[in-house]
CHARMM internal coordinates of N, CA and C (Angstrom, degrees):
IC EDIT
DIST 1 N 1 CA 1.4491
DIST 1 CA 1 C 1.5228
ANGL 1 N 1 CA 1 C 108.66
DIST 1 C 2 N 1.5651
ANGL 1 CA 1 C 2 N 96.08
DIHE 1 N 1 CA 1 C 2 N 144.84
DIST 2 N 2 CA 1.8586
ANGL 1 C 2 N 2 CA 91.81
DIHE 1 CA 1 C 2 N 2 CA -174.55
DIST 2 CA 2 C 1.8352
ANGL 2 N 2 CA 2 C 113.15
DIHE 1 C 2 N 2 CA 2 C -74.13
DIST 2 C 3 N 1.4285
ANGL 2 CA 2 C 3 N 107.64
DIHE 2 N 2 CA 2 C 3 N 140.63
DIST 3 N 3 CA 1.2350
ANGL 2 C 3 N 3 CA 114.56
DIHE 2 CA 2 C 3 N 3 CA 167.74
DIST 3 CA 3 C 1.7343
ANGL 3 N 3 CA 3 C 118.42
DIHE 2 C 3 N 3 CA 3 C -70.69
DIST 3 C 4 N 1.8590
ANGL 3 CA 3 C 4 N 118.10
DIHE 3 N 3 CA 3 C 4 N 80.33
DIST 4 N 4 CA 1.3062
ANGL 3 C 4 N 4 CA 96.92
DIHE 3 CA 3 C 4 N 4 CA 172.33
DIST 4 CA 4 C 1.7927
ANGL 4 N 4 CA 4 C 89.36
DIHE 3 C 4 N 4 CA 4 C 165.80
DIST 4 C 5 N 1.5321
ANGL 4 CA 4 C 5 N 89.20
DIHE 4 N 4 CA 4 C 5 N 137.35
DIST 5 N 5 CA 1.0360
ANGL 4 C 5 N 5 CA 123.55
DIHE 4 CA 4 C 5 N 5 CA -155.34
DIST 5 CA 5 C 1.9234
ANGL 5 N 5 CA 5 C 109.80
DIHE 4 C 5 N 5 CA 5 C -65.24
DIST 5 C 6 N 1.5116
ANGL 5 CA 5 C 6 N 103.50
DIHE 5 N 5 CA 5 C 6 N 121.80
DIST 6 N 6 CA 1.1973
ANGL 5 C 6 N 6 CA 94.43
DIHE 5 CA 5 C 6 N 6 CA 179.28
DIST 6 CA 6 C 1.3365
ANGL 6 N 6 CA 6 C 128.74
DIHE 5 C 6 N 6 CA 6 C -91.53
DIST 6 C 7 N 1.6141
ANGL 6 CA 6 C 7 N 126.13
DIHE 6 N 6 CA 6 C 7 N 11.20
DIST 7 N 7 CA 1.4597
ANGL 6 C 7 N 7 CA 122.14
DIHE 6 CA 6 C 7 N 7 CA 140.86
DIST 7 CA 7 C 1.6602
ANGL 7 N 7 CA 7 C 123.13
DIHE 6 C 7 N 7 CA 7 C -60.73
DIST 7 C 8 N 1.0307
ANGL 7 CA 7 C 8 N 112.07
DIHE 7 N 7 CA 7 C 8 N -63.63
DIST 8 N 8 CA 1.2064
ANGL 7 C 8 N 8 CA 132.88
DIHE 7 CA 7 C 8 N 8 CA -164.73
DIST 8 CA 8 C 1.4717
ANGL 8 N 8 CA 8 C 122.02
DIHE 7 C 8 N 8 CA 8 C -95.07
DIST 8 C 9 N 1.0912
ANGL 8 CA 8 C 9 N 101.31
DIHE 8 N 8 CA 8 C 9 N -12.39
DIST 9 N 9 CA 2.1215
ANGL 8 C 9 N 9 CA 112.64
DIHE 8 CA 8 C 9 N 9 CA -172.93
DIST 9 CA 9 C 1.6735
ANGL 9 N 9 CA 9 C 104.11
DIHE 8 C 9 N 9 CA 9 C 81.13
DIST 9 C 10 N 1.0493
ANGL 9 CA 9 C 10 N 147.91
DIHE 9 N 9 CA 9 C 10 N -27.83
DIST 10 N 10 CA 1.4827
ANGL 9 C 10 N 10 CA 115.56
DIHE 9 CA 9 C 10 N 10 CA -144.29
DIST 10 CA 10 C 1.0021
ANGL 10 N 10 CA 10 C 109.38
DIHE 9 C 10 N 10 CA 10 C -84.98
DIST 10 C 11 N 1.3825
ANGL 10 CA 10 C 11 N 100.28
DIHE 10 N 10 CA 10 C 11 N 144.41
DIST 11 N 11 CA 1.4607
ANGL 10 C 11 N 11 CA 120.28
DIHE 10 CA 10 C 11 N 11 CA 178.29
DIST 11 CA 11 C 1.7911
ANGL 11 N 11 CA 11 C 107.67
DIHE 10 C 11 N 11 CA 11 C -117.44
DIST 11 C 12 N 1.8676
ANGL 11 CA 11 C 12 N 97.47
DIHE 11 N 11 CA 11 C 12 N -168.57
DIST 12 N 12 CA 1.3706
ANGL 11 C 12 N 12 CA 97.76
DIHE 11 CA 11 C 12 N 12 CA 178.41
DIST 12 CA 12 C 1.1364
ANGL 12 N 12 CA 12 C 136.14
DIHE 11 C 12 N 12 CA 12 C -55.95
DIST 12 C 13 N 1.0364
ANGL 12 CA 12 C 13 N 125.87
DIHE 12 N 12 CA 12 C 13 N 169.22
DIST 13 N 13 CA 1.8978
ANGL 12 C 13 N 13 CA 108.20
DIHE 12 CA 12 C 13 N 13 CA 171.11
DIST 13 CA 13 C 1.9130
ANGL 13 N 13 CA 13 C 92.67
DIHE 12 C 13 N 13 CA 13 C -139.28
DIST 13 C 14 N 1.1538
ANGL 13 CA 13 C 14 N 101.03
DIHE 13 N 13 CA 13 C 14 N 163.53
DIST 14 N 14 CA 1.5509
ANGL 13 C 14 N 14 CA 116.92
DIHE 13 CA 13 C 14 N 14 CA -150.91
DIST 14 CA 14 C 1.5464
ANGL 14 N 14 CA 14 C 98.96
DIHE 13 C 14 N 14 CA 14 C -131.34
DIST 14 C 15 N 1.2622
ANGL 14 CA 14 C 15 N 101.77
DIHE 14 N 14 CA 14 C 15 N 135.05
DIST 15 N 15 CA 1.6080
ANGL 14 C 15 N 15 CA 110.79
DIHE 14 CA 14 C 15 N 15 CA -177.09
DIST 15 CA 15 C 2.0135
ANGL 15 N 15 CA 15 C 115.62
DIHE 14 C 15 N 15 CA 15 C 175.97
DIST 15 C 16 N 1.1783
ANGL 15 CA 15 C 16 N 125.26
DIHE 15 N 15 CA 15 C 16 N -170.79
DIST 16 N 16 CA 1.2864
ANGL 15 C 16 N 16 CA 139.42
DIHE 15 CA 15 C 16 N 16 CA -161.84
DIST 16 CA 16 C 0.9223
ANGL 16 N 16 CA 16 C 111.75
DIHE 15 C 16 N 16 CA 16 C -102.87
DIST 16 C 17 N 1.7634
ANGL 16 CA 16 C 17 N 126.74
DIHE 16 N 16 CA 16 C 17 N 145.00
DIST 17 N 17 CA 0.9598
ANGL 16 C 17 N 17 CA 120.20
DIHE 16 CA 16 C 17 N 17 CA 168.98
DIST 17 CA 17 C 1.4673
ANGL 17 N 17 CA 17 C 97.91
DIHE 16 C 17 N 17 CA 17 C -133.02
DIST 17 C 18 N 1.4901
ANGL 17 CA 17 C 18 N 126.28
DIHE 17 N 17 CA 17 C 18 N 110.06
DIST 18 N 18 CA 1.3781
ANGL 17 C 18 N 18 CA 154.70
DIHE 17 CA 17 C 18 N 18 CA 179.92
DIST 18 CA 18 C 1.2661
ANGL 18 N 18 CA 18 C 114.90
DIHE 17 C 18 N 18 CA 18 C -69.61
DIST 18 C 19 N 1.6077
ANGL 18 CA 18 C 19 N 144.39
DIHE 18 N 18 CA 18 C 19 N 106.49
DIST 19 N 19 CA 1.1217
ANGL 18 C 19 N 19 CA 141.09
DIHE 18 CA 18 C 19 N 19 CA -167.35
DIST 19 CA 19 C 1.9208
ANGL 19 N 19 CA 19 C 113.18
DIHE 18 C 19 N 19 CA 19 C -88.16
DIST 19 C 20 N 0.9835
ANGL 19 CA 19 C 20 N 124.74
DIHE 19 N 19 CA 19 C 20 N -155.84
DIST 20 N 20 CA 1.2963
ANGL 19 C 20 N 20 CA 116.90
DIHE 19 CA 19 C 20 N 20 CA 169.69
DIST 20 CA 20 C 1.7136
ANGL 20 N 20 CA 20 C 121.19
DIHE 19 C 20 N 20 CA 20 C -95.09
DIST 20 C 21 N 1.6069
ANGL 20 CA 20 C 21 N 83.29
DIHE 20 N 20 CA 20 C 21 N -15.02
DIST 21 N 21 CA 2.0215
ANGL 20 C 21 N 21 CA 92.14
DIHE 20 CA 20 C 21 N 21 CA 175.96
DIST 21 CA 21 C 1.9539
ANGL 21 N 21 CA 21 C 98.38
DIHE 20 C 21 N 21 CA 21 C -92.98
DIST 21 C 22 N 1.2745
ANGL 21 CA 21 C 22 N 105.16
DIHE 21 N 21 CA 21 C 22 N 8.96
DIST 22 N 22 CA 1.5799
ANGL 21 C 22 N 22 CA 100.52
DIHE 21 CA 21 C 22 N 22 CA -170.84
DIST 22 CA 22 C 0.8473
ANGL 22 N 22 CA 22 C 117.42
DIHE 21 C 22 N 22 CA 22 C 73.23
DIST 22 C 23 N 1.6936
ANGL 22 CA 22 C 23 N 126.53
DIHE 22 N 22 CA 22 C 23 N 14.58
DIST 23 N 23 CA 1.7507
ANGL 22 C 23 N 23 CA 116.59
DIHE 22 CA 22 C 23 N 23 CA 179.91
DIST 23 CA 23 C 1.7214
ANGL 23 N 23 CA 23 C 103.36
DIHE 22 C 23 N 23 CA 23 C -67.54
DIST 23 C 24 N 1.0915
ANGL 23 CA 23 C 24 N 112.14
DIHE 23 N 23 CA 23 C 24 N 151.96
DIST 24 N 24 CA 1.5325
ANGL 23 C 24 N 24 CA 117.65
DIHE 23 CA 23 C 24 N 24 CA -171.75
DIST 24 CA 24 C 1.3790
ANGL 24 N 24 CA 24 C 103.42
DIHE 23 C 24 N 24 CA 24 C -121.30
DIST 24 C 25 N 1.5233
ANGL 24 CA 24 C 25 N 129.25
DIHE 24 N 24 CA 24 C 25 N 124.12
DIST 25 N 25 CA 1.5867
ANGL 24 C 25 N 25 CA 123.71
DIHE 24 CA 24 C 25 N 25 CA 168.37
DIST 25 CA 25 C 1.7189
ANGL 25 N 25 CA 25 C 104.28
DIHE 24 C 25 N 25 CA 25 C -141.28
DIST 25 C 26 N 1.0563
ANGL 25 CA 25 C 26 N 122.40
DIHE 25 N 25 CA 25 C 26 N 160.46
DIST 26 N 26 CA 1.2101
ANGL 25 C 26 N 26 CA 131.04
DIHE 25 CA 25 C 26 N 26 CA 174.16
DIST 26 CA 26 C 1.6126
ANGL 26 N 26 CA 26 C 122.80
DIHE 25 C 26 N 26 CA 26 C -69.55
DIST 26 C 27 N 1.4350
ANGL 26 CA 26 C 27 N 109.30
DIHE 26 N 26 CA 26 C 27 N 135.09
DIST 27 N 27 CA 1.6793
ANGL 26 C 27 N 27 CA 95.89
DIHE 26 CA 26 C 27 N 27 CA 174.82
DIST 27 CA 27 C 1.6017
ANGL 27 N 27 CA 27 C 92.36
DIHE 26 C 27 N 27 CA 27 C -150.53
DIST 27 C 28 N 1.3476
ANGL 27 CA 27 C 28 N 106.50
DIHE 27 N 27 CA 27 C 28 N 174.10
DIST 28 N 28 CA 1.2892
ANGL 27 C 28 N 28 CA 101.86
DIHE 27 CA 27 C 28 N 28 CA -173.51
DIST 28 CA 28 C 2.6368
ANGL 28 N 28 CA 28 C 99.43
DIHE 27 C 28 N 28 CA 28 C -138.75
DIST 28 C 29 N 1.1807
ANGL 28 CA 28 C 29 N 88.55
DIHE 28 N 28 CA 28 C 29 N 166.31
DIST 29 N 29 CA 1.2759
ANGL 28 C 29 N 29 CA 107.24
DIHE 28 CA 28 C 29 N 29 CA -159.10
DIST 29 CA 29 C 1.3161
ANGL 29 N 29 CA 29 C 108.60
DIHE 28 C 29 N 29 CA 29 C -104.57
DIST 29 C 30 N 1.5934
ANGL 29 CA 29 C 30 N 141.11
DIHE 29 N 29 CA 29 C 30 N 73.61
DIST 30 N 30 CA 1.3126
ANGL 29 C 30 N 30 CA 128.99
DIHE 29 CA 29 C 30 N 30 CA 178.78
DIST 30 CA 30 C 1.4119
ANGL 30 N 30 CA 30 C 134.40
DIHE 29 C 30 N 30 CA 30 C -81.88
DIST 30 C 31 N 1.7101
ANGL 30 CA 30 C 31 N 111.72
DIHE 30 N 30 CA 30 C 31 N 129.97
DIST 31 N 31 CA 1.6147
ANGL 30 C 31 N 31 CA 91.45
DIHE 30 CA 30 C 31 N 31 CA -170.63
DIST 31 CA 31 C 1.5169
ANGL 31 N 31 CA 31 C 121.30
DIHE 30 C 31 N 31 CA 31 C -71.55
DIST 31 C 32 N 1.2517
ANGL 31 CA 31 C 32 N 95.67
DIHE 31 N 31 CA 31 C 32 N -170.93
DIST 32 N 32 CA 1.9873
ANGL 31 C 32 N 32 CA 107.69
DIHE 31 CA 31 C 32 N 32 CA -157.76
DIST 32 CA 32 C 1.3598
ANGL 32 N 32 CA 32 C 86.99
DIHE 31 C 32 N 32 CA 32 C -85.20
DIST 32 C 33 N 1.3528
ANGL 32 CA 32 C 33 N 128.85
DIHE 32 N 32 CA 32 C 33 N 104.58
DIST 33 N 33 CA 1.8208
ANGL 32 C 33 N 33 CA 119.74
DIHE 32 CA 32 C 33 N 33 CA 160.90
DIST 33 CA 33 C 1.1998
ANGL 33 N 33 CA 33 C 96.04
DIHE 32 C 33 N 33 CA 33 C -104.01
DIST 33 C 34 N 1.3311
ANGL 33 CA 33 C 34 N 87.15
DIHE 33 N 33 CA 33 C 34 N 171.47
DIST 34 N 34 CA 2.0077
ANGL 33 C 34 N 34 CA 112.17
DIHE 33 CA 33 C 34 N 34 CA 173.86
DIST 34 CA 34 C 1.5900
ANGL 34 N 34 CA 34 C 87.25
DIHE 33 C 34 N 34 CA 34 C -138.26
DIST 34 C 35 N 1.2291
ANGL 34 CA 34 C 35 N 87.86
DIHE 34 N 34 CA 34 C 35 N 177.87
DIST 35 N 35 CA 1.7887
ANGL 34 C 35 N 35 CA 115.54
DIHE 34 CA 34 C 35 N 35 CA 179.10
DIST 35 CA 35 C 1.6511
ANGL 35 N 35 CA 35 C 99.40
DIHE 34 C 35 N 35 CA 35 C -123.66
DIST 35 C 36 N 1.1842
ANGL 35 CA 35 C 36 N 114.88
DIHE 35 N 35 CA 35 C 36 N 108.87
DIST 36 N 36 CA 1.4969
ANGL 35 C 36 N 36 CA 115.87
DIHE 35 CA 35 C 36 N 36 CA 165.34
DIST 36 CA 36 C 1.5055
ANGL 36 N 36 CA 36 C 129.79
DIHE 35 C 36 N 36 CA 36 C -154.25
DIST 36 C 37 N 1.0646
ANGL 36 CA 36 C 37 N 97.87
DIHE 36 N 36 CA 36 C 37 N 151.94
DIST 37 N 37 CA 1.5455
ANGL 36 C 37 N 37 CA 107.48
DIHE 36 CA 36 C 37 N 37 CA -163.00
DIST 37 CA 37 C 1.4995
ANGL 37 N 37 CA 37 C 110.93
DIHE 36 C 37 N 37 CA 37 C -94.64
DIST 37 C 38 N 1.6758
ANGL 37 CA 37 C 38 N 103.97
DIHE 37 N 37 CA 37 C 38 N 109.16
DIST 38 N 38 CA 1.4003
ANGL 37 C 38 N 38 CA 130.37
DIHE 37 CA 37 C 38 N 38 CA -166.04
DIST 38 CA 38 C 1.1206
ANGL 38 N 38 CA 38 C 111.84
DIHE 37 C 38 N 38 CA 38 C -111.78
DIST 38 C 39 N 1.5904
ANGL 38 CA 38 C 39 N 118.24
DIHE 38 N 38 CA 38 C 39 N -176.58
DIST 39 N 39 CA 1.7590
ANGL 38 C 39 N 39 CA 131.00
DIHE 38 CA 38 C 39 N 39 CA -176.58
DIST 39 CA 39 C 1.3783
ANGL 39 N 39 CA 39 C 87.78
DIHE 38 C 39 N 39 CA 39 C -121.59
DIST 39 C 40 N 1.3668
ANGL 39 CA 39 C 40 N 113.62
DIHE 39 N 39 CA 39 C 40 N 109.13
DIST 40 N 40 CA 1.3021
ANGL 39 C 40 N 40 CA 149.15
DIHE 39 CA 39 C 40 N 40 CA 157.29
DIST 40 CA 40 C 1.4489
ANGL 40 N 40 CA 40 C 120.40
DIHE 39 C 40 N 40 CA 40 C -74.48
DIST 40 C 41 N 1.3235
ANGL 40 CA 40 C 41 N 130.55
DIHE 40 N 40 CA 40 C 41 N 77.70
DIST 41 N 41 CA 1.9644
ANGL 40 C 41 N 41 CA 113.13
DIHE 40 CA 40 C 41 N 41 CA -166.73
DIST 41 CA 41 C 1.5778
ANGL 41 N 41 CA 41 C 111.23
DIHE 40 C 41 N 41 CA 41 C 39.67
DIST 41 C 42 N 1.1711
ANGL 41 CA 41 C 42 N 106.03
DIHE 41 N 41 CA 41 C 42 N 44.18
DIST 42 N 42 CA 1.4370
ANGL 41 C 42 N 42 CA 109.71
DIHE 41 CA 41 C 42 N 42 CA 158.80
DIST 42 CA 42 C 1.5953
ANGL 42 N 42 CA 42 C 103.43
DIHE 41 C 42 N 42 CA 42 C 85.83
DIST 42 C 43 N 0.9040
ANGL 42 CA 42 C 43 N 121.06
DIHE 42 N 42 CA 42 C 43 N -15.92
DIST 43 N 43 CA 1.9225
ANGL 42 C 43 N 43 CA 121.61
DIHE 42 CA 42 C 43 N 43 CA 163.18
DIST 43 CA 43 C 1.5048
ANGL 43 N 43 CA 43 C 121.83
DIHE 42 C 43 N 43 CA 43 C -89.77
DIST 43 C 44 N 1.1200
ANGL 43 CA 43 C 44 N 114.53
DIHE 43 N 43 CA 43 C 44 N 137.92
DIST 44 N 44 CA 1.8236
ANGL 43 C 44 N 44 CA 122.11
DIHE 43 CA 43 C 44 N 44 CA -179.91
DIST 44 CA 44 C 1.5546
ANGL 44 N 44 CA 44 C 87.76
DIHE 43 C 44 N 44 CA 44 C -68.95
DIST 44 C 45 N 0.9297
ANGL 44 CA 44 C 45 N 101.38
DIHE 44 N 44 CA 44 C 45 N 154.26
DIST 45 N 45 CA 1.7615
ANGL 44 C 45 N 45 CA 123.06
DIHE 44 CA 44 C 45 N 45 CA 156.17
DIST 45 CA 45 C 1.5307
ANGL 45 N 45 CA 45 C 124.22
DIHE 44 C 45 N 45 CA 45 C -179.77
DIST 45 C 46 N 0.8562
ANGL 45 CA 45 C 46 N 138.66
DIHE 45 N 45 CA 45 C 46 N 161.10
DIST 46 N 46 CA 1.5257
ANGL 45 C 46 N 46 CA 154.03
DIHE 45 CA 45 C 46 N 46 CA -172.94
DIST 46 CA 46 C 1.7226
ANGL 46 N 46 CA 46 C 96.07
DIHE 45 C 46 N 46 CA 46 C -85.23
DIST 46 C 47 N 1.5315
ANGL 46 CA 46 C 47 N 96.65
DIHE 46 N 46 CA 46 C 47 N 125.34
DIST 47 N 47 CA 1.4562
ANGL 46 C 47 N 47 CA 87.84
DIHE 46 CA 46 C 47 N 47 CA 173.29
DIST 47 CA 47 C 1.6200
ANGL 47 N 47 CA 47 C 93.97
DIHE 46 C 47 N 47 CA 47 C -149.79
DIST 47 C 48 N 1.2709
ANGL 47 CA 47 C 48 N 138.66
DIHE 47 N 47 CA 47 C 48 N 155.10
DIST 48 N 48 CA 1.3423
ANGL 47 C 48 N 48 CA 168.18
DIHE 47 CA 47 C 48 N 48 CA 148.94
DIST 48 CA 48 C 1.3247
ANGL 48 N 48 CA 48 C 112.84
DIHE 47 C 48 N 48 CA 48 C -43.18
DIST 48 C 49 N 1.4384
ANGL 48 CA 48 C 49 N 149.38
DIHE 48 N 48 CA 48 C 49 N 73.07
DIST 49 N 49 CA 1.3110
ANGL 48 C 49 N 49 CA 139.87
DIHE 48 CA 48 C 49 N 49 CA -176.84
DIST 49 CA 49 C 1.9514
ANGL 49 N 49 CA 49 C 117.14
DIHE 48 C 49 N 49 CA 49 C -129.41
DIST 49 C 50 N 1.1546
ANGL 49 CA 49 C 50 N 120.69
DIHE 49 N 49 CA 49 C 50 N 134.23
DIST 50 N 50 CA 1.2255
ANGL 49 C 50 N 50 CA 132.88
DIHE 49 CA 49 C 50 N 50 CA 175.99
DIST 50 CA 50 C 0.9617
ANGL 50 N 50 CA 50 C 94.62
DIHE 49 C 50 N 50 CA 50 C -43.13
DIST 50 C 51 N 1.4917
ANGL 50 CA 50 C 51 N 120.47
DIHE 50 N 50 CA 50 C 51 N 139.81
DIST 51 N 51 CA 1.5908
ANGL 50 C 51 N 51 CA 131.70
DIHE 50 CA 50 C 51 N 51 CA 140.41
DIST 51 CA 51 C 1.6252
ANGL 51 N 51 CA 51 C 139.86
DIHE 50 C 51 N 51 CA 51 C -16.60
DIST 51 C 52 N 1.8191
ANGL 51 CA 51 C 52 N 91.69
DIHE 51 N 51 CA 51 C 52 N -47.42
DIST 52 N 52 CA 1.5190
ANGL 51 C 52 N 52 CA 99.91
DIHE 51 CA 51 C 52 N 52 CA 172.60
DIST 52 CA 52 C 1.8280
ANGL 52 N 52 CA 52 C 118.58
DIHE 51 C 52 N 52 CA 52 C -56.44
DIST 52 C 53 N 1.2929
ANGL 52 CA 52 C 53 N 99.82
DIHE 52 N 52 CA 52 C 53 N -49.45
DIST 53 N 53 CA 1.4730
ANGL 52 C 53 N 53 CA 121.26
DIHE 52 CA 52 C 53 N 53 CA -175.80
DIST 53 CA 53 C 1.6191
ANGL 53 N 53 CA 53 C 104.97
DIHE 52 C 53 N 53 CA 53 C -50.57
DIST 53 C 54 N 1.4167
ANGL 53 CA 53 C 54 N 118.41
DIHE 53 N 53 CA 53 C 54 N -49.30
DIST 54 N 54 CA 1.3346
ANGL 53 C 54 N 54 CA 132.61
DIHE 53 CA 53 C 54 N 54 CA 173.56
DIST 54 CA 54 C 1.4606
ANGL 54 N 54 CA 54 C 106.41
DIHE 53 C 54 N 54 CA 54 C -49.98
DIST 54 C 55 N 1.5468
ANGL 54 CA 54 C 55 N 108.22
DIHE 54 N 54 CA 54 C 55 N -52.40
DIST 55 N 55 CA 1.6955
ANGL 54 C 55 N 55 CA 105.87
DIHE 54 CA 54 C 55 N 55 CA -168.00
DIST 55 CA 55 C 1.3756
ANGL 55 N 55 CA 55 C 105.19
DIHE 54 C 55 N 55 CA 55 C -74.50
DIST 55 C 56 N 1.1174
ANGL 55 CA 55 C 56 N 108.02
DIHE 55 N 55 CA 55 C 56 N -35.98
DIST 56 N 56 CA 1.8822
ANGL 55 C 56 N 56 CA 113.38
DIHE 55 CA 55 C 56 N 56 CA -170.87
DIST 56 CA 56 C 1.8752
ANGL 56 N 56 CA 56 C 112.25
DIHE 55 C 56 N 56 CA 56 C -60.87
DIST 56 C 57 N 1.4157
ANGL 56 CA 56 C 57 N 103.52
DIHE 56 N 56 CA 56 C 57 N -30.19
DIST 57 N 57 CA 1.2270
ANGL 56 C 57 N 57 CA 97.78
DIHE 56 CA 56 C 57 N 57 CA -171.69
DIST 57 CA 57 C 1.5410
ANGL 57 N 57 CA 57 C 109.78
DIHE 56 C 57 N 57 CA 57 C 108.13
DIST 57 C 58 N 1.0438
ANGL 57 CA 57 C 58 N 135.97
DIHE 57 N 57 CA 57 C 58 N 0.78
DIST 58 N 58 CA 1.0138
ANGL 57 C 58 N 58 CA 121.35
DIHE 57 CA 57 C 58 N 58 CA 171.75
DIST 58 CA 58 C 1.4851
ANGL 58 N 58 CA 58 C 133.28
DIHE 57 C 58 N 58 CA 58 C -75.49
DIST 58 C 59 N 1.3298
ANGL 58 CA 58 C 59 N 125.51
DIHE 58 N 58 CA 58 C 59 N -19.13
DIST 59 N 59 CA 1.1121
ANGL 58 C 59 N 59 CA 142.53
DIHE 58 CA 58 C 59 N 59 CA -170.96
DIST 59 CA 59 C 1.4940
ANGL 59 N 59 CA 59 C 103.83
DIHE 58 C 59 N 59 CA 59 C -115.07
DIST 59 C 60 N 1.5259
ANGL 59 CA 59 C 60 N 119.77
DIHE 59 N 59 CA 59 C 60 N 124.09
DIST 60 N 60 CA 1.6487
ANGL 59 C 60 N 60 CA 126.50
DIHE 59 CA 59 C 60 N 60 CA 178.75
DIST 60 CA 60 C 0.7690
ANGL 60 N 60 CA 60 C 88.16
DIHE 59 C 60 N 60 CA 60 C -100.87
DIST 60 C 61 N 1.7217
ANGL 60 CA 60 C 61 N 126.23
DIHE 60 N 60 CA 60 C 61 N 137.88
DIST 61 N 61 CA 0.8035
ANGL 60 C 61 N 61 CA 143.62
DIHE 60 CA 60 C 61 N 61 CA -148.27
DIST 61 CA 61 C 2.0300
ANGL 61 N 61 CA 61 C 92.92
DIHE 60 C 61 N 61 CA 61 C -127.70
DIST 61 C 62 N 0.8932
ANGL 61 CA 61 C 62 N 106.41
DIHE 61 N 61 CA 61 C 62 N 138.34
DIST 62 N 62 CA 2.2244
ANGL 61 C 62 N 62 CA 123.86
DIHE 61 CA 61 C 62 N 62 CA -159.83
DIST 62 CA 62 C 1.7908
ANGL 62 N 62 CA 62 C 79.46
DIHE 61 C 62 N 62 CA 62 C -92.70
DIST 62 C 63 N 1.2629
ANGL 62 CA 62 C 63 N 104.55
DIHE 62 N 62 CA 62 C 63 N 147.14
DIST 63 N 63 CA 1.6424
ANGL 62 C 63 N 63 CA 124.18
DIHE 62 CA 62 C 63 N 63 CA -160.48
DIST 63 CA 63 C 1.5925
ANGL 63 N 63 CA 63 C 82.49
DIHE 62 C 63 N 63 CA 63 C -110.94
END
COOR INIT
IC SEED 1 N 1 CA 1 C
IC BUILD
């Protein structure tokens, strides 16, 4: 399943992780989702959303 938020889009972001000898390898950064059951245009459903989106208010959250 894709990593990324279906309010808002974000997804991973991709970058280095530099040791103290400078060895260099790739790693990647996934955002904070939850699974929760929201009001979608007026329908409950299960949806995938970042944390931020949760705190901000964007997502009503189905009782």
């Amino acid at each position: 399943m894709a990593q990324r938020c279906e309010i808002c889009g974000k997804g991973p972001r991709y970058g280095n992780i530099i040791s103290h000898a400078n060895n260099v390898r790739r790693r990647r950064w996934n955002p904070n989702l939850r699974r929760v059951r929201a009001i979608i245009h007026g329908v409950r459903k299960h949806v995938r959303v970042c944390t931020a989106c949760l705190r901000s208010g964007l997502v009503k959250k189905a009782a």
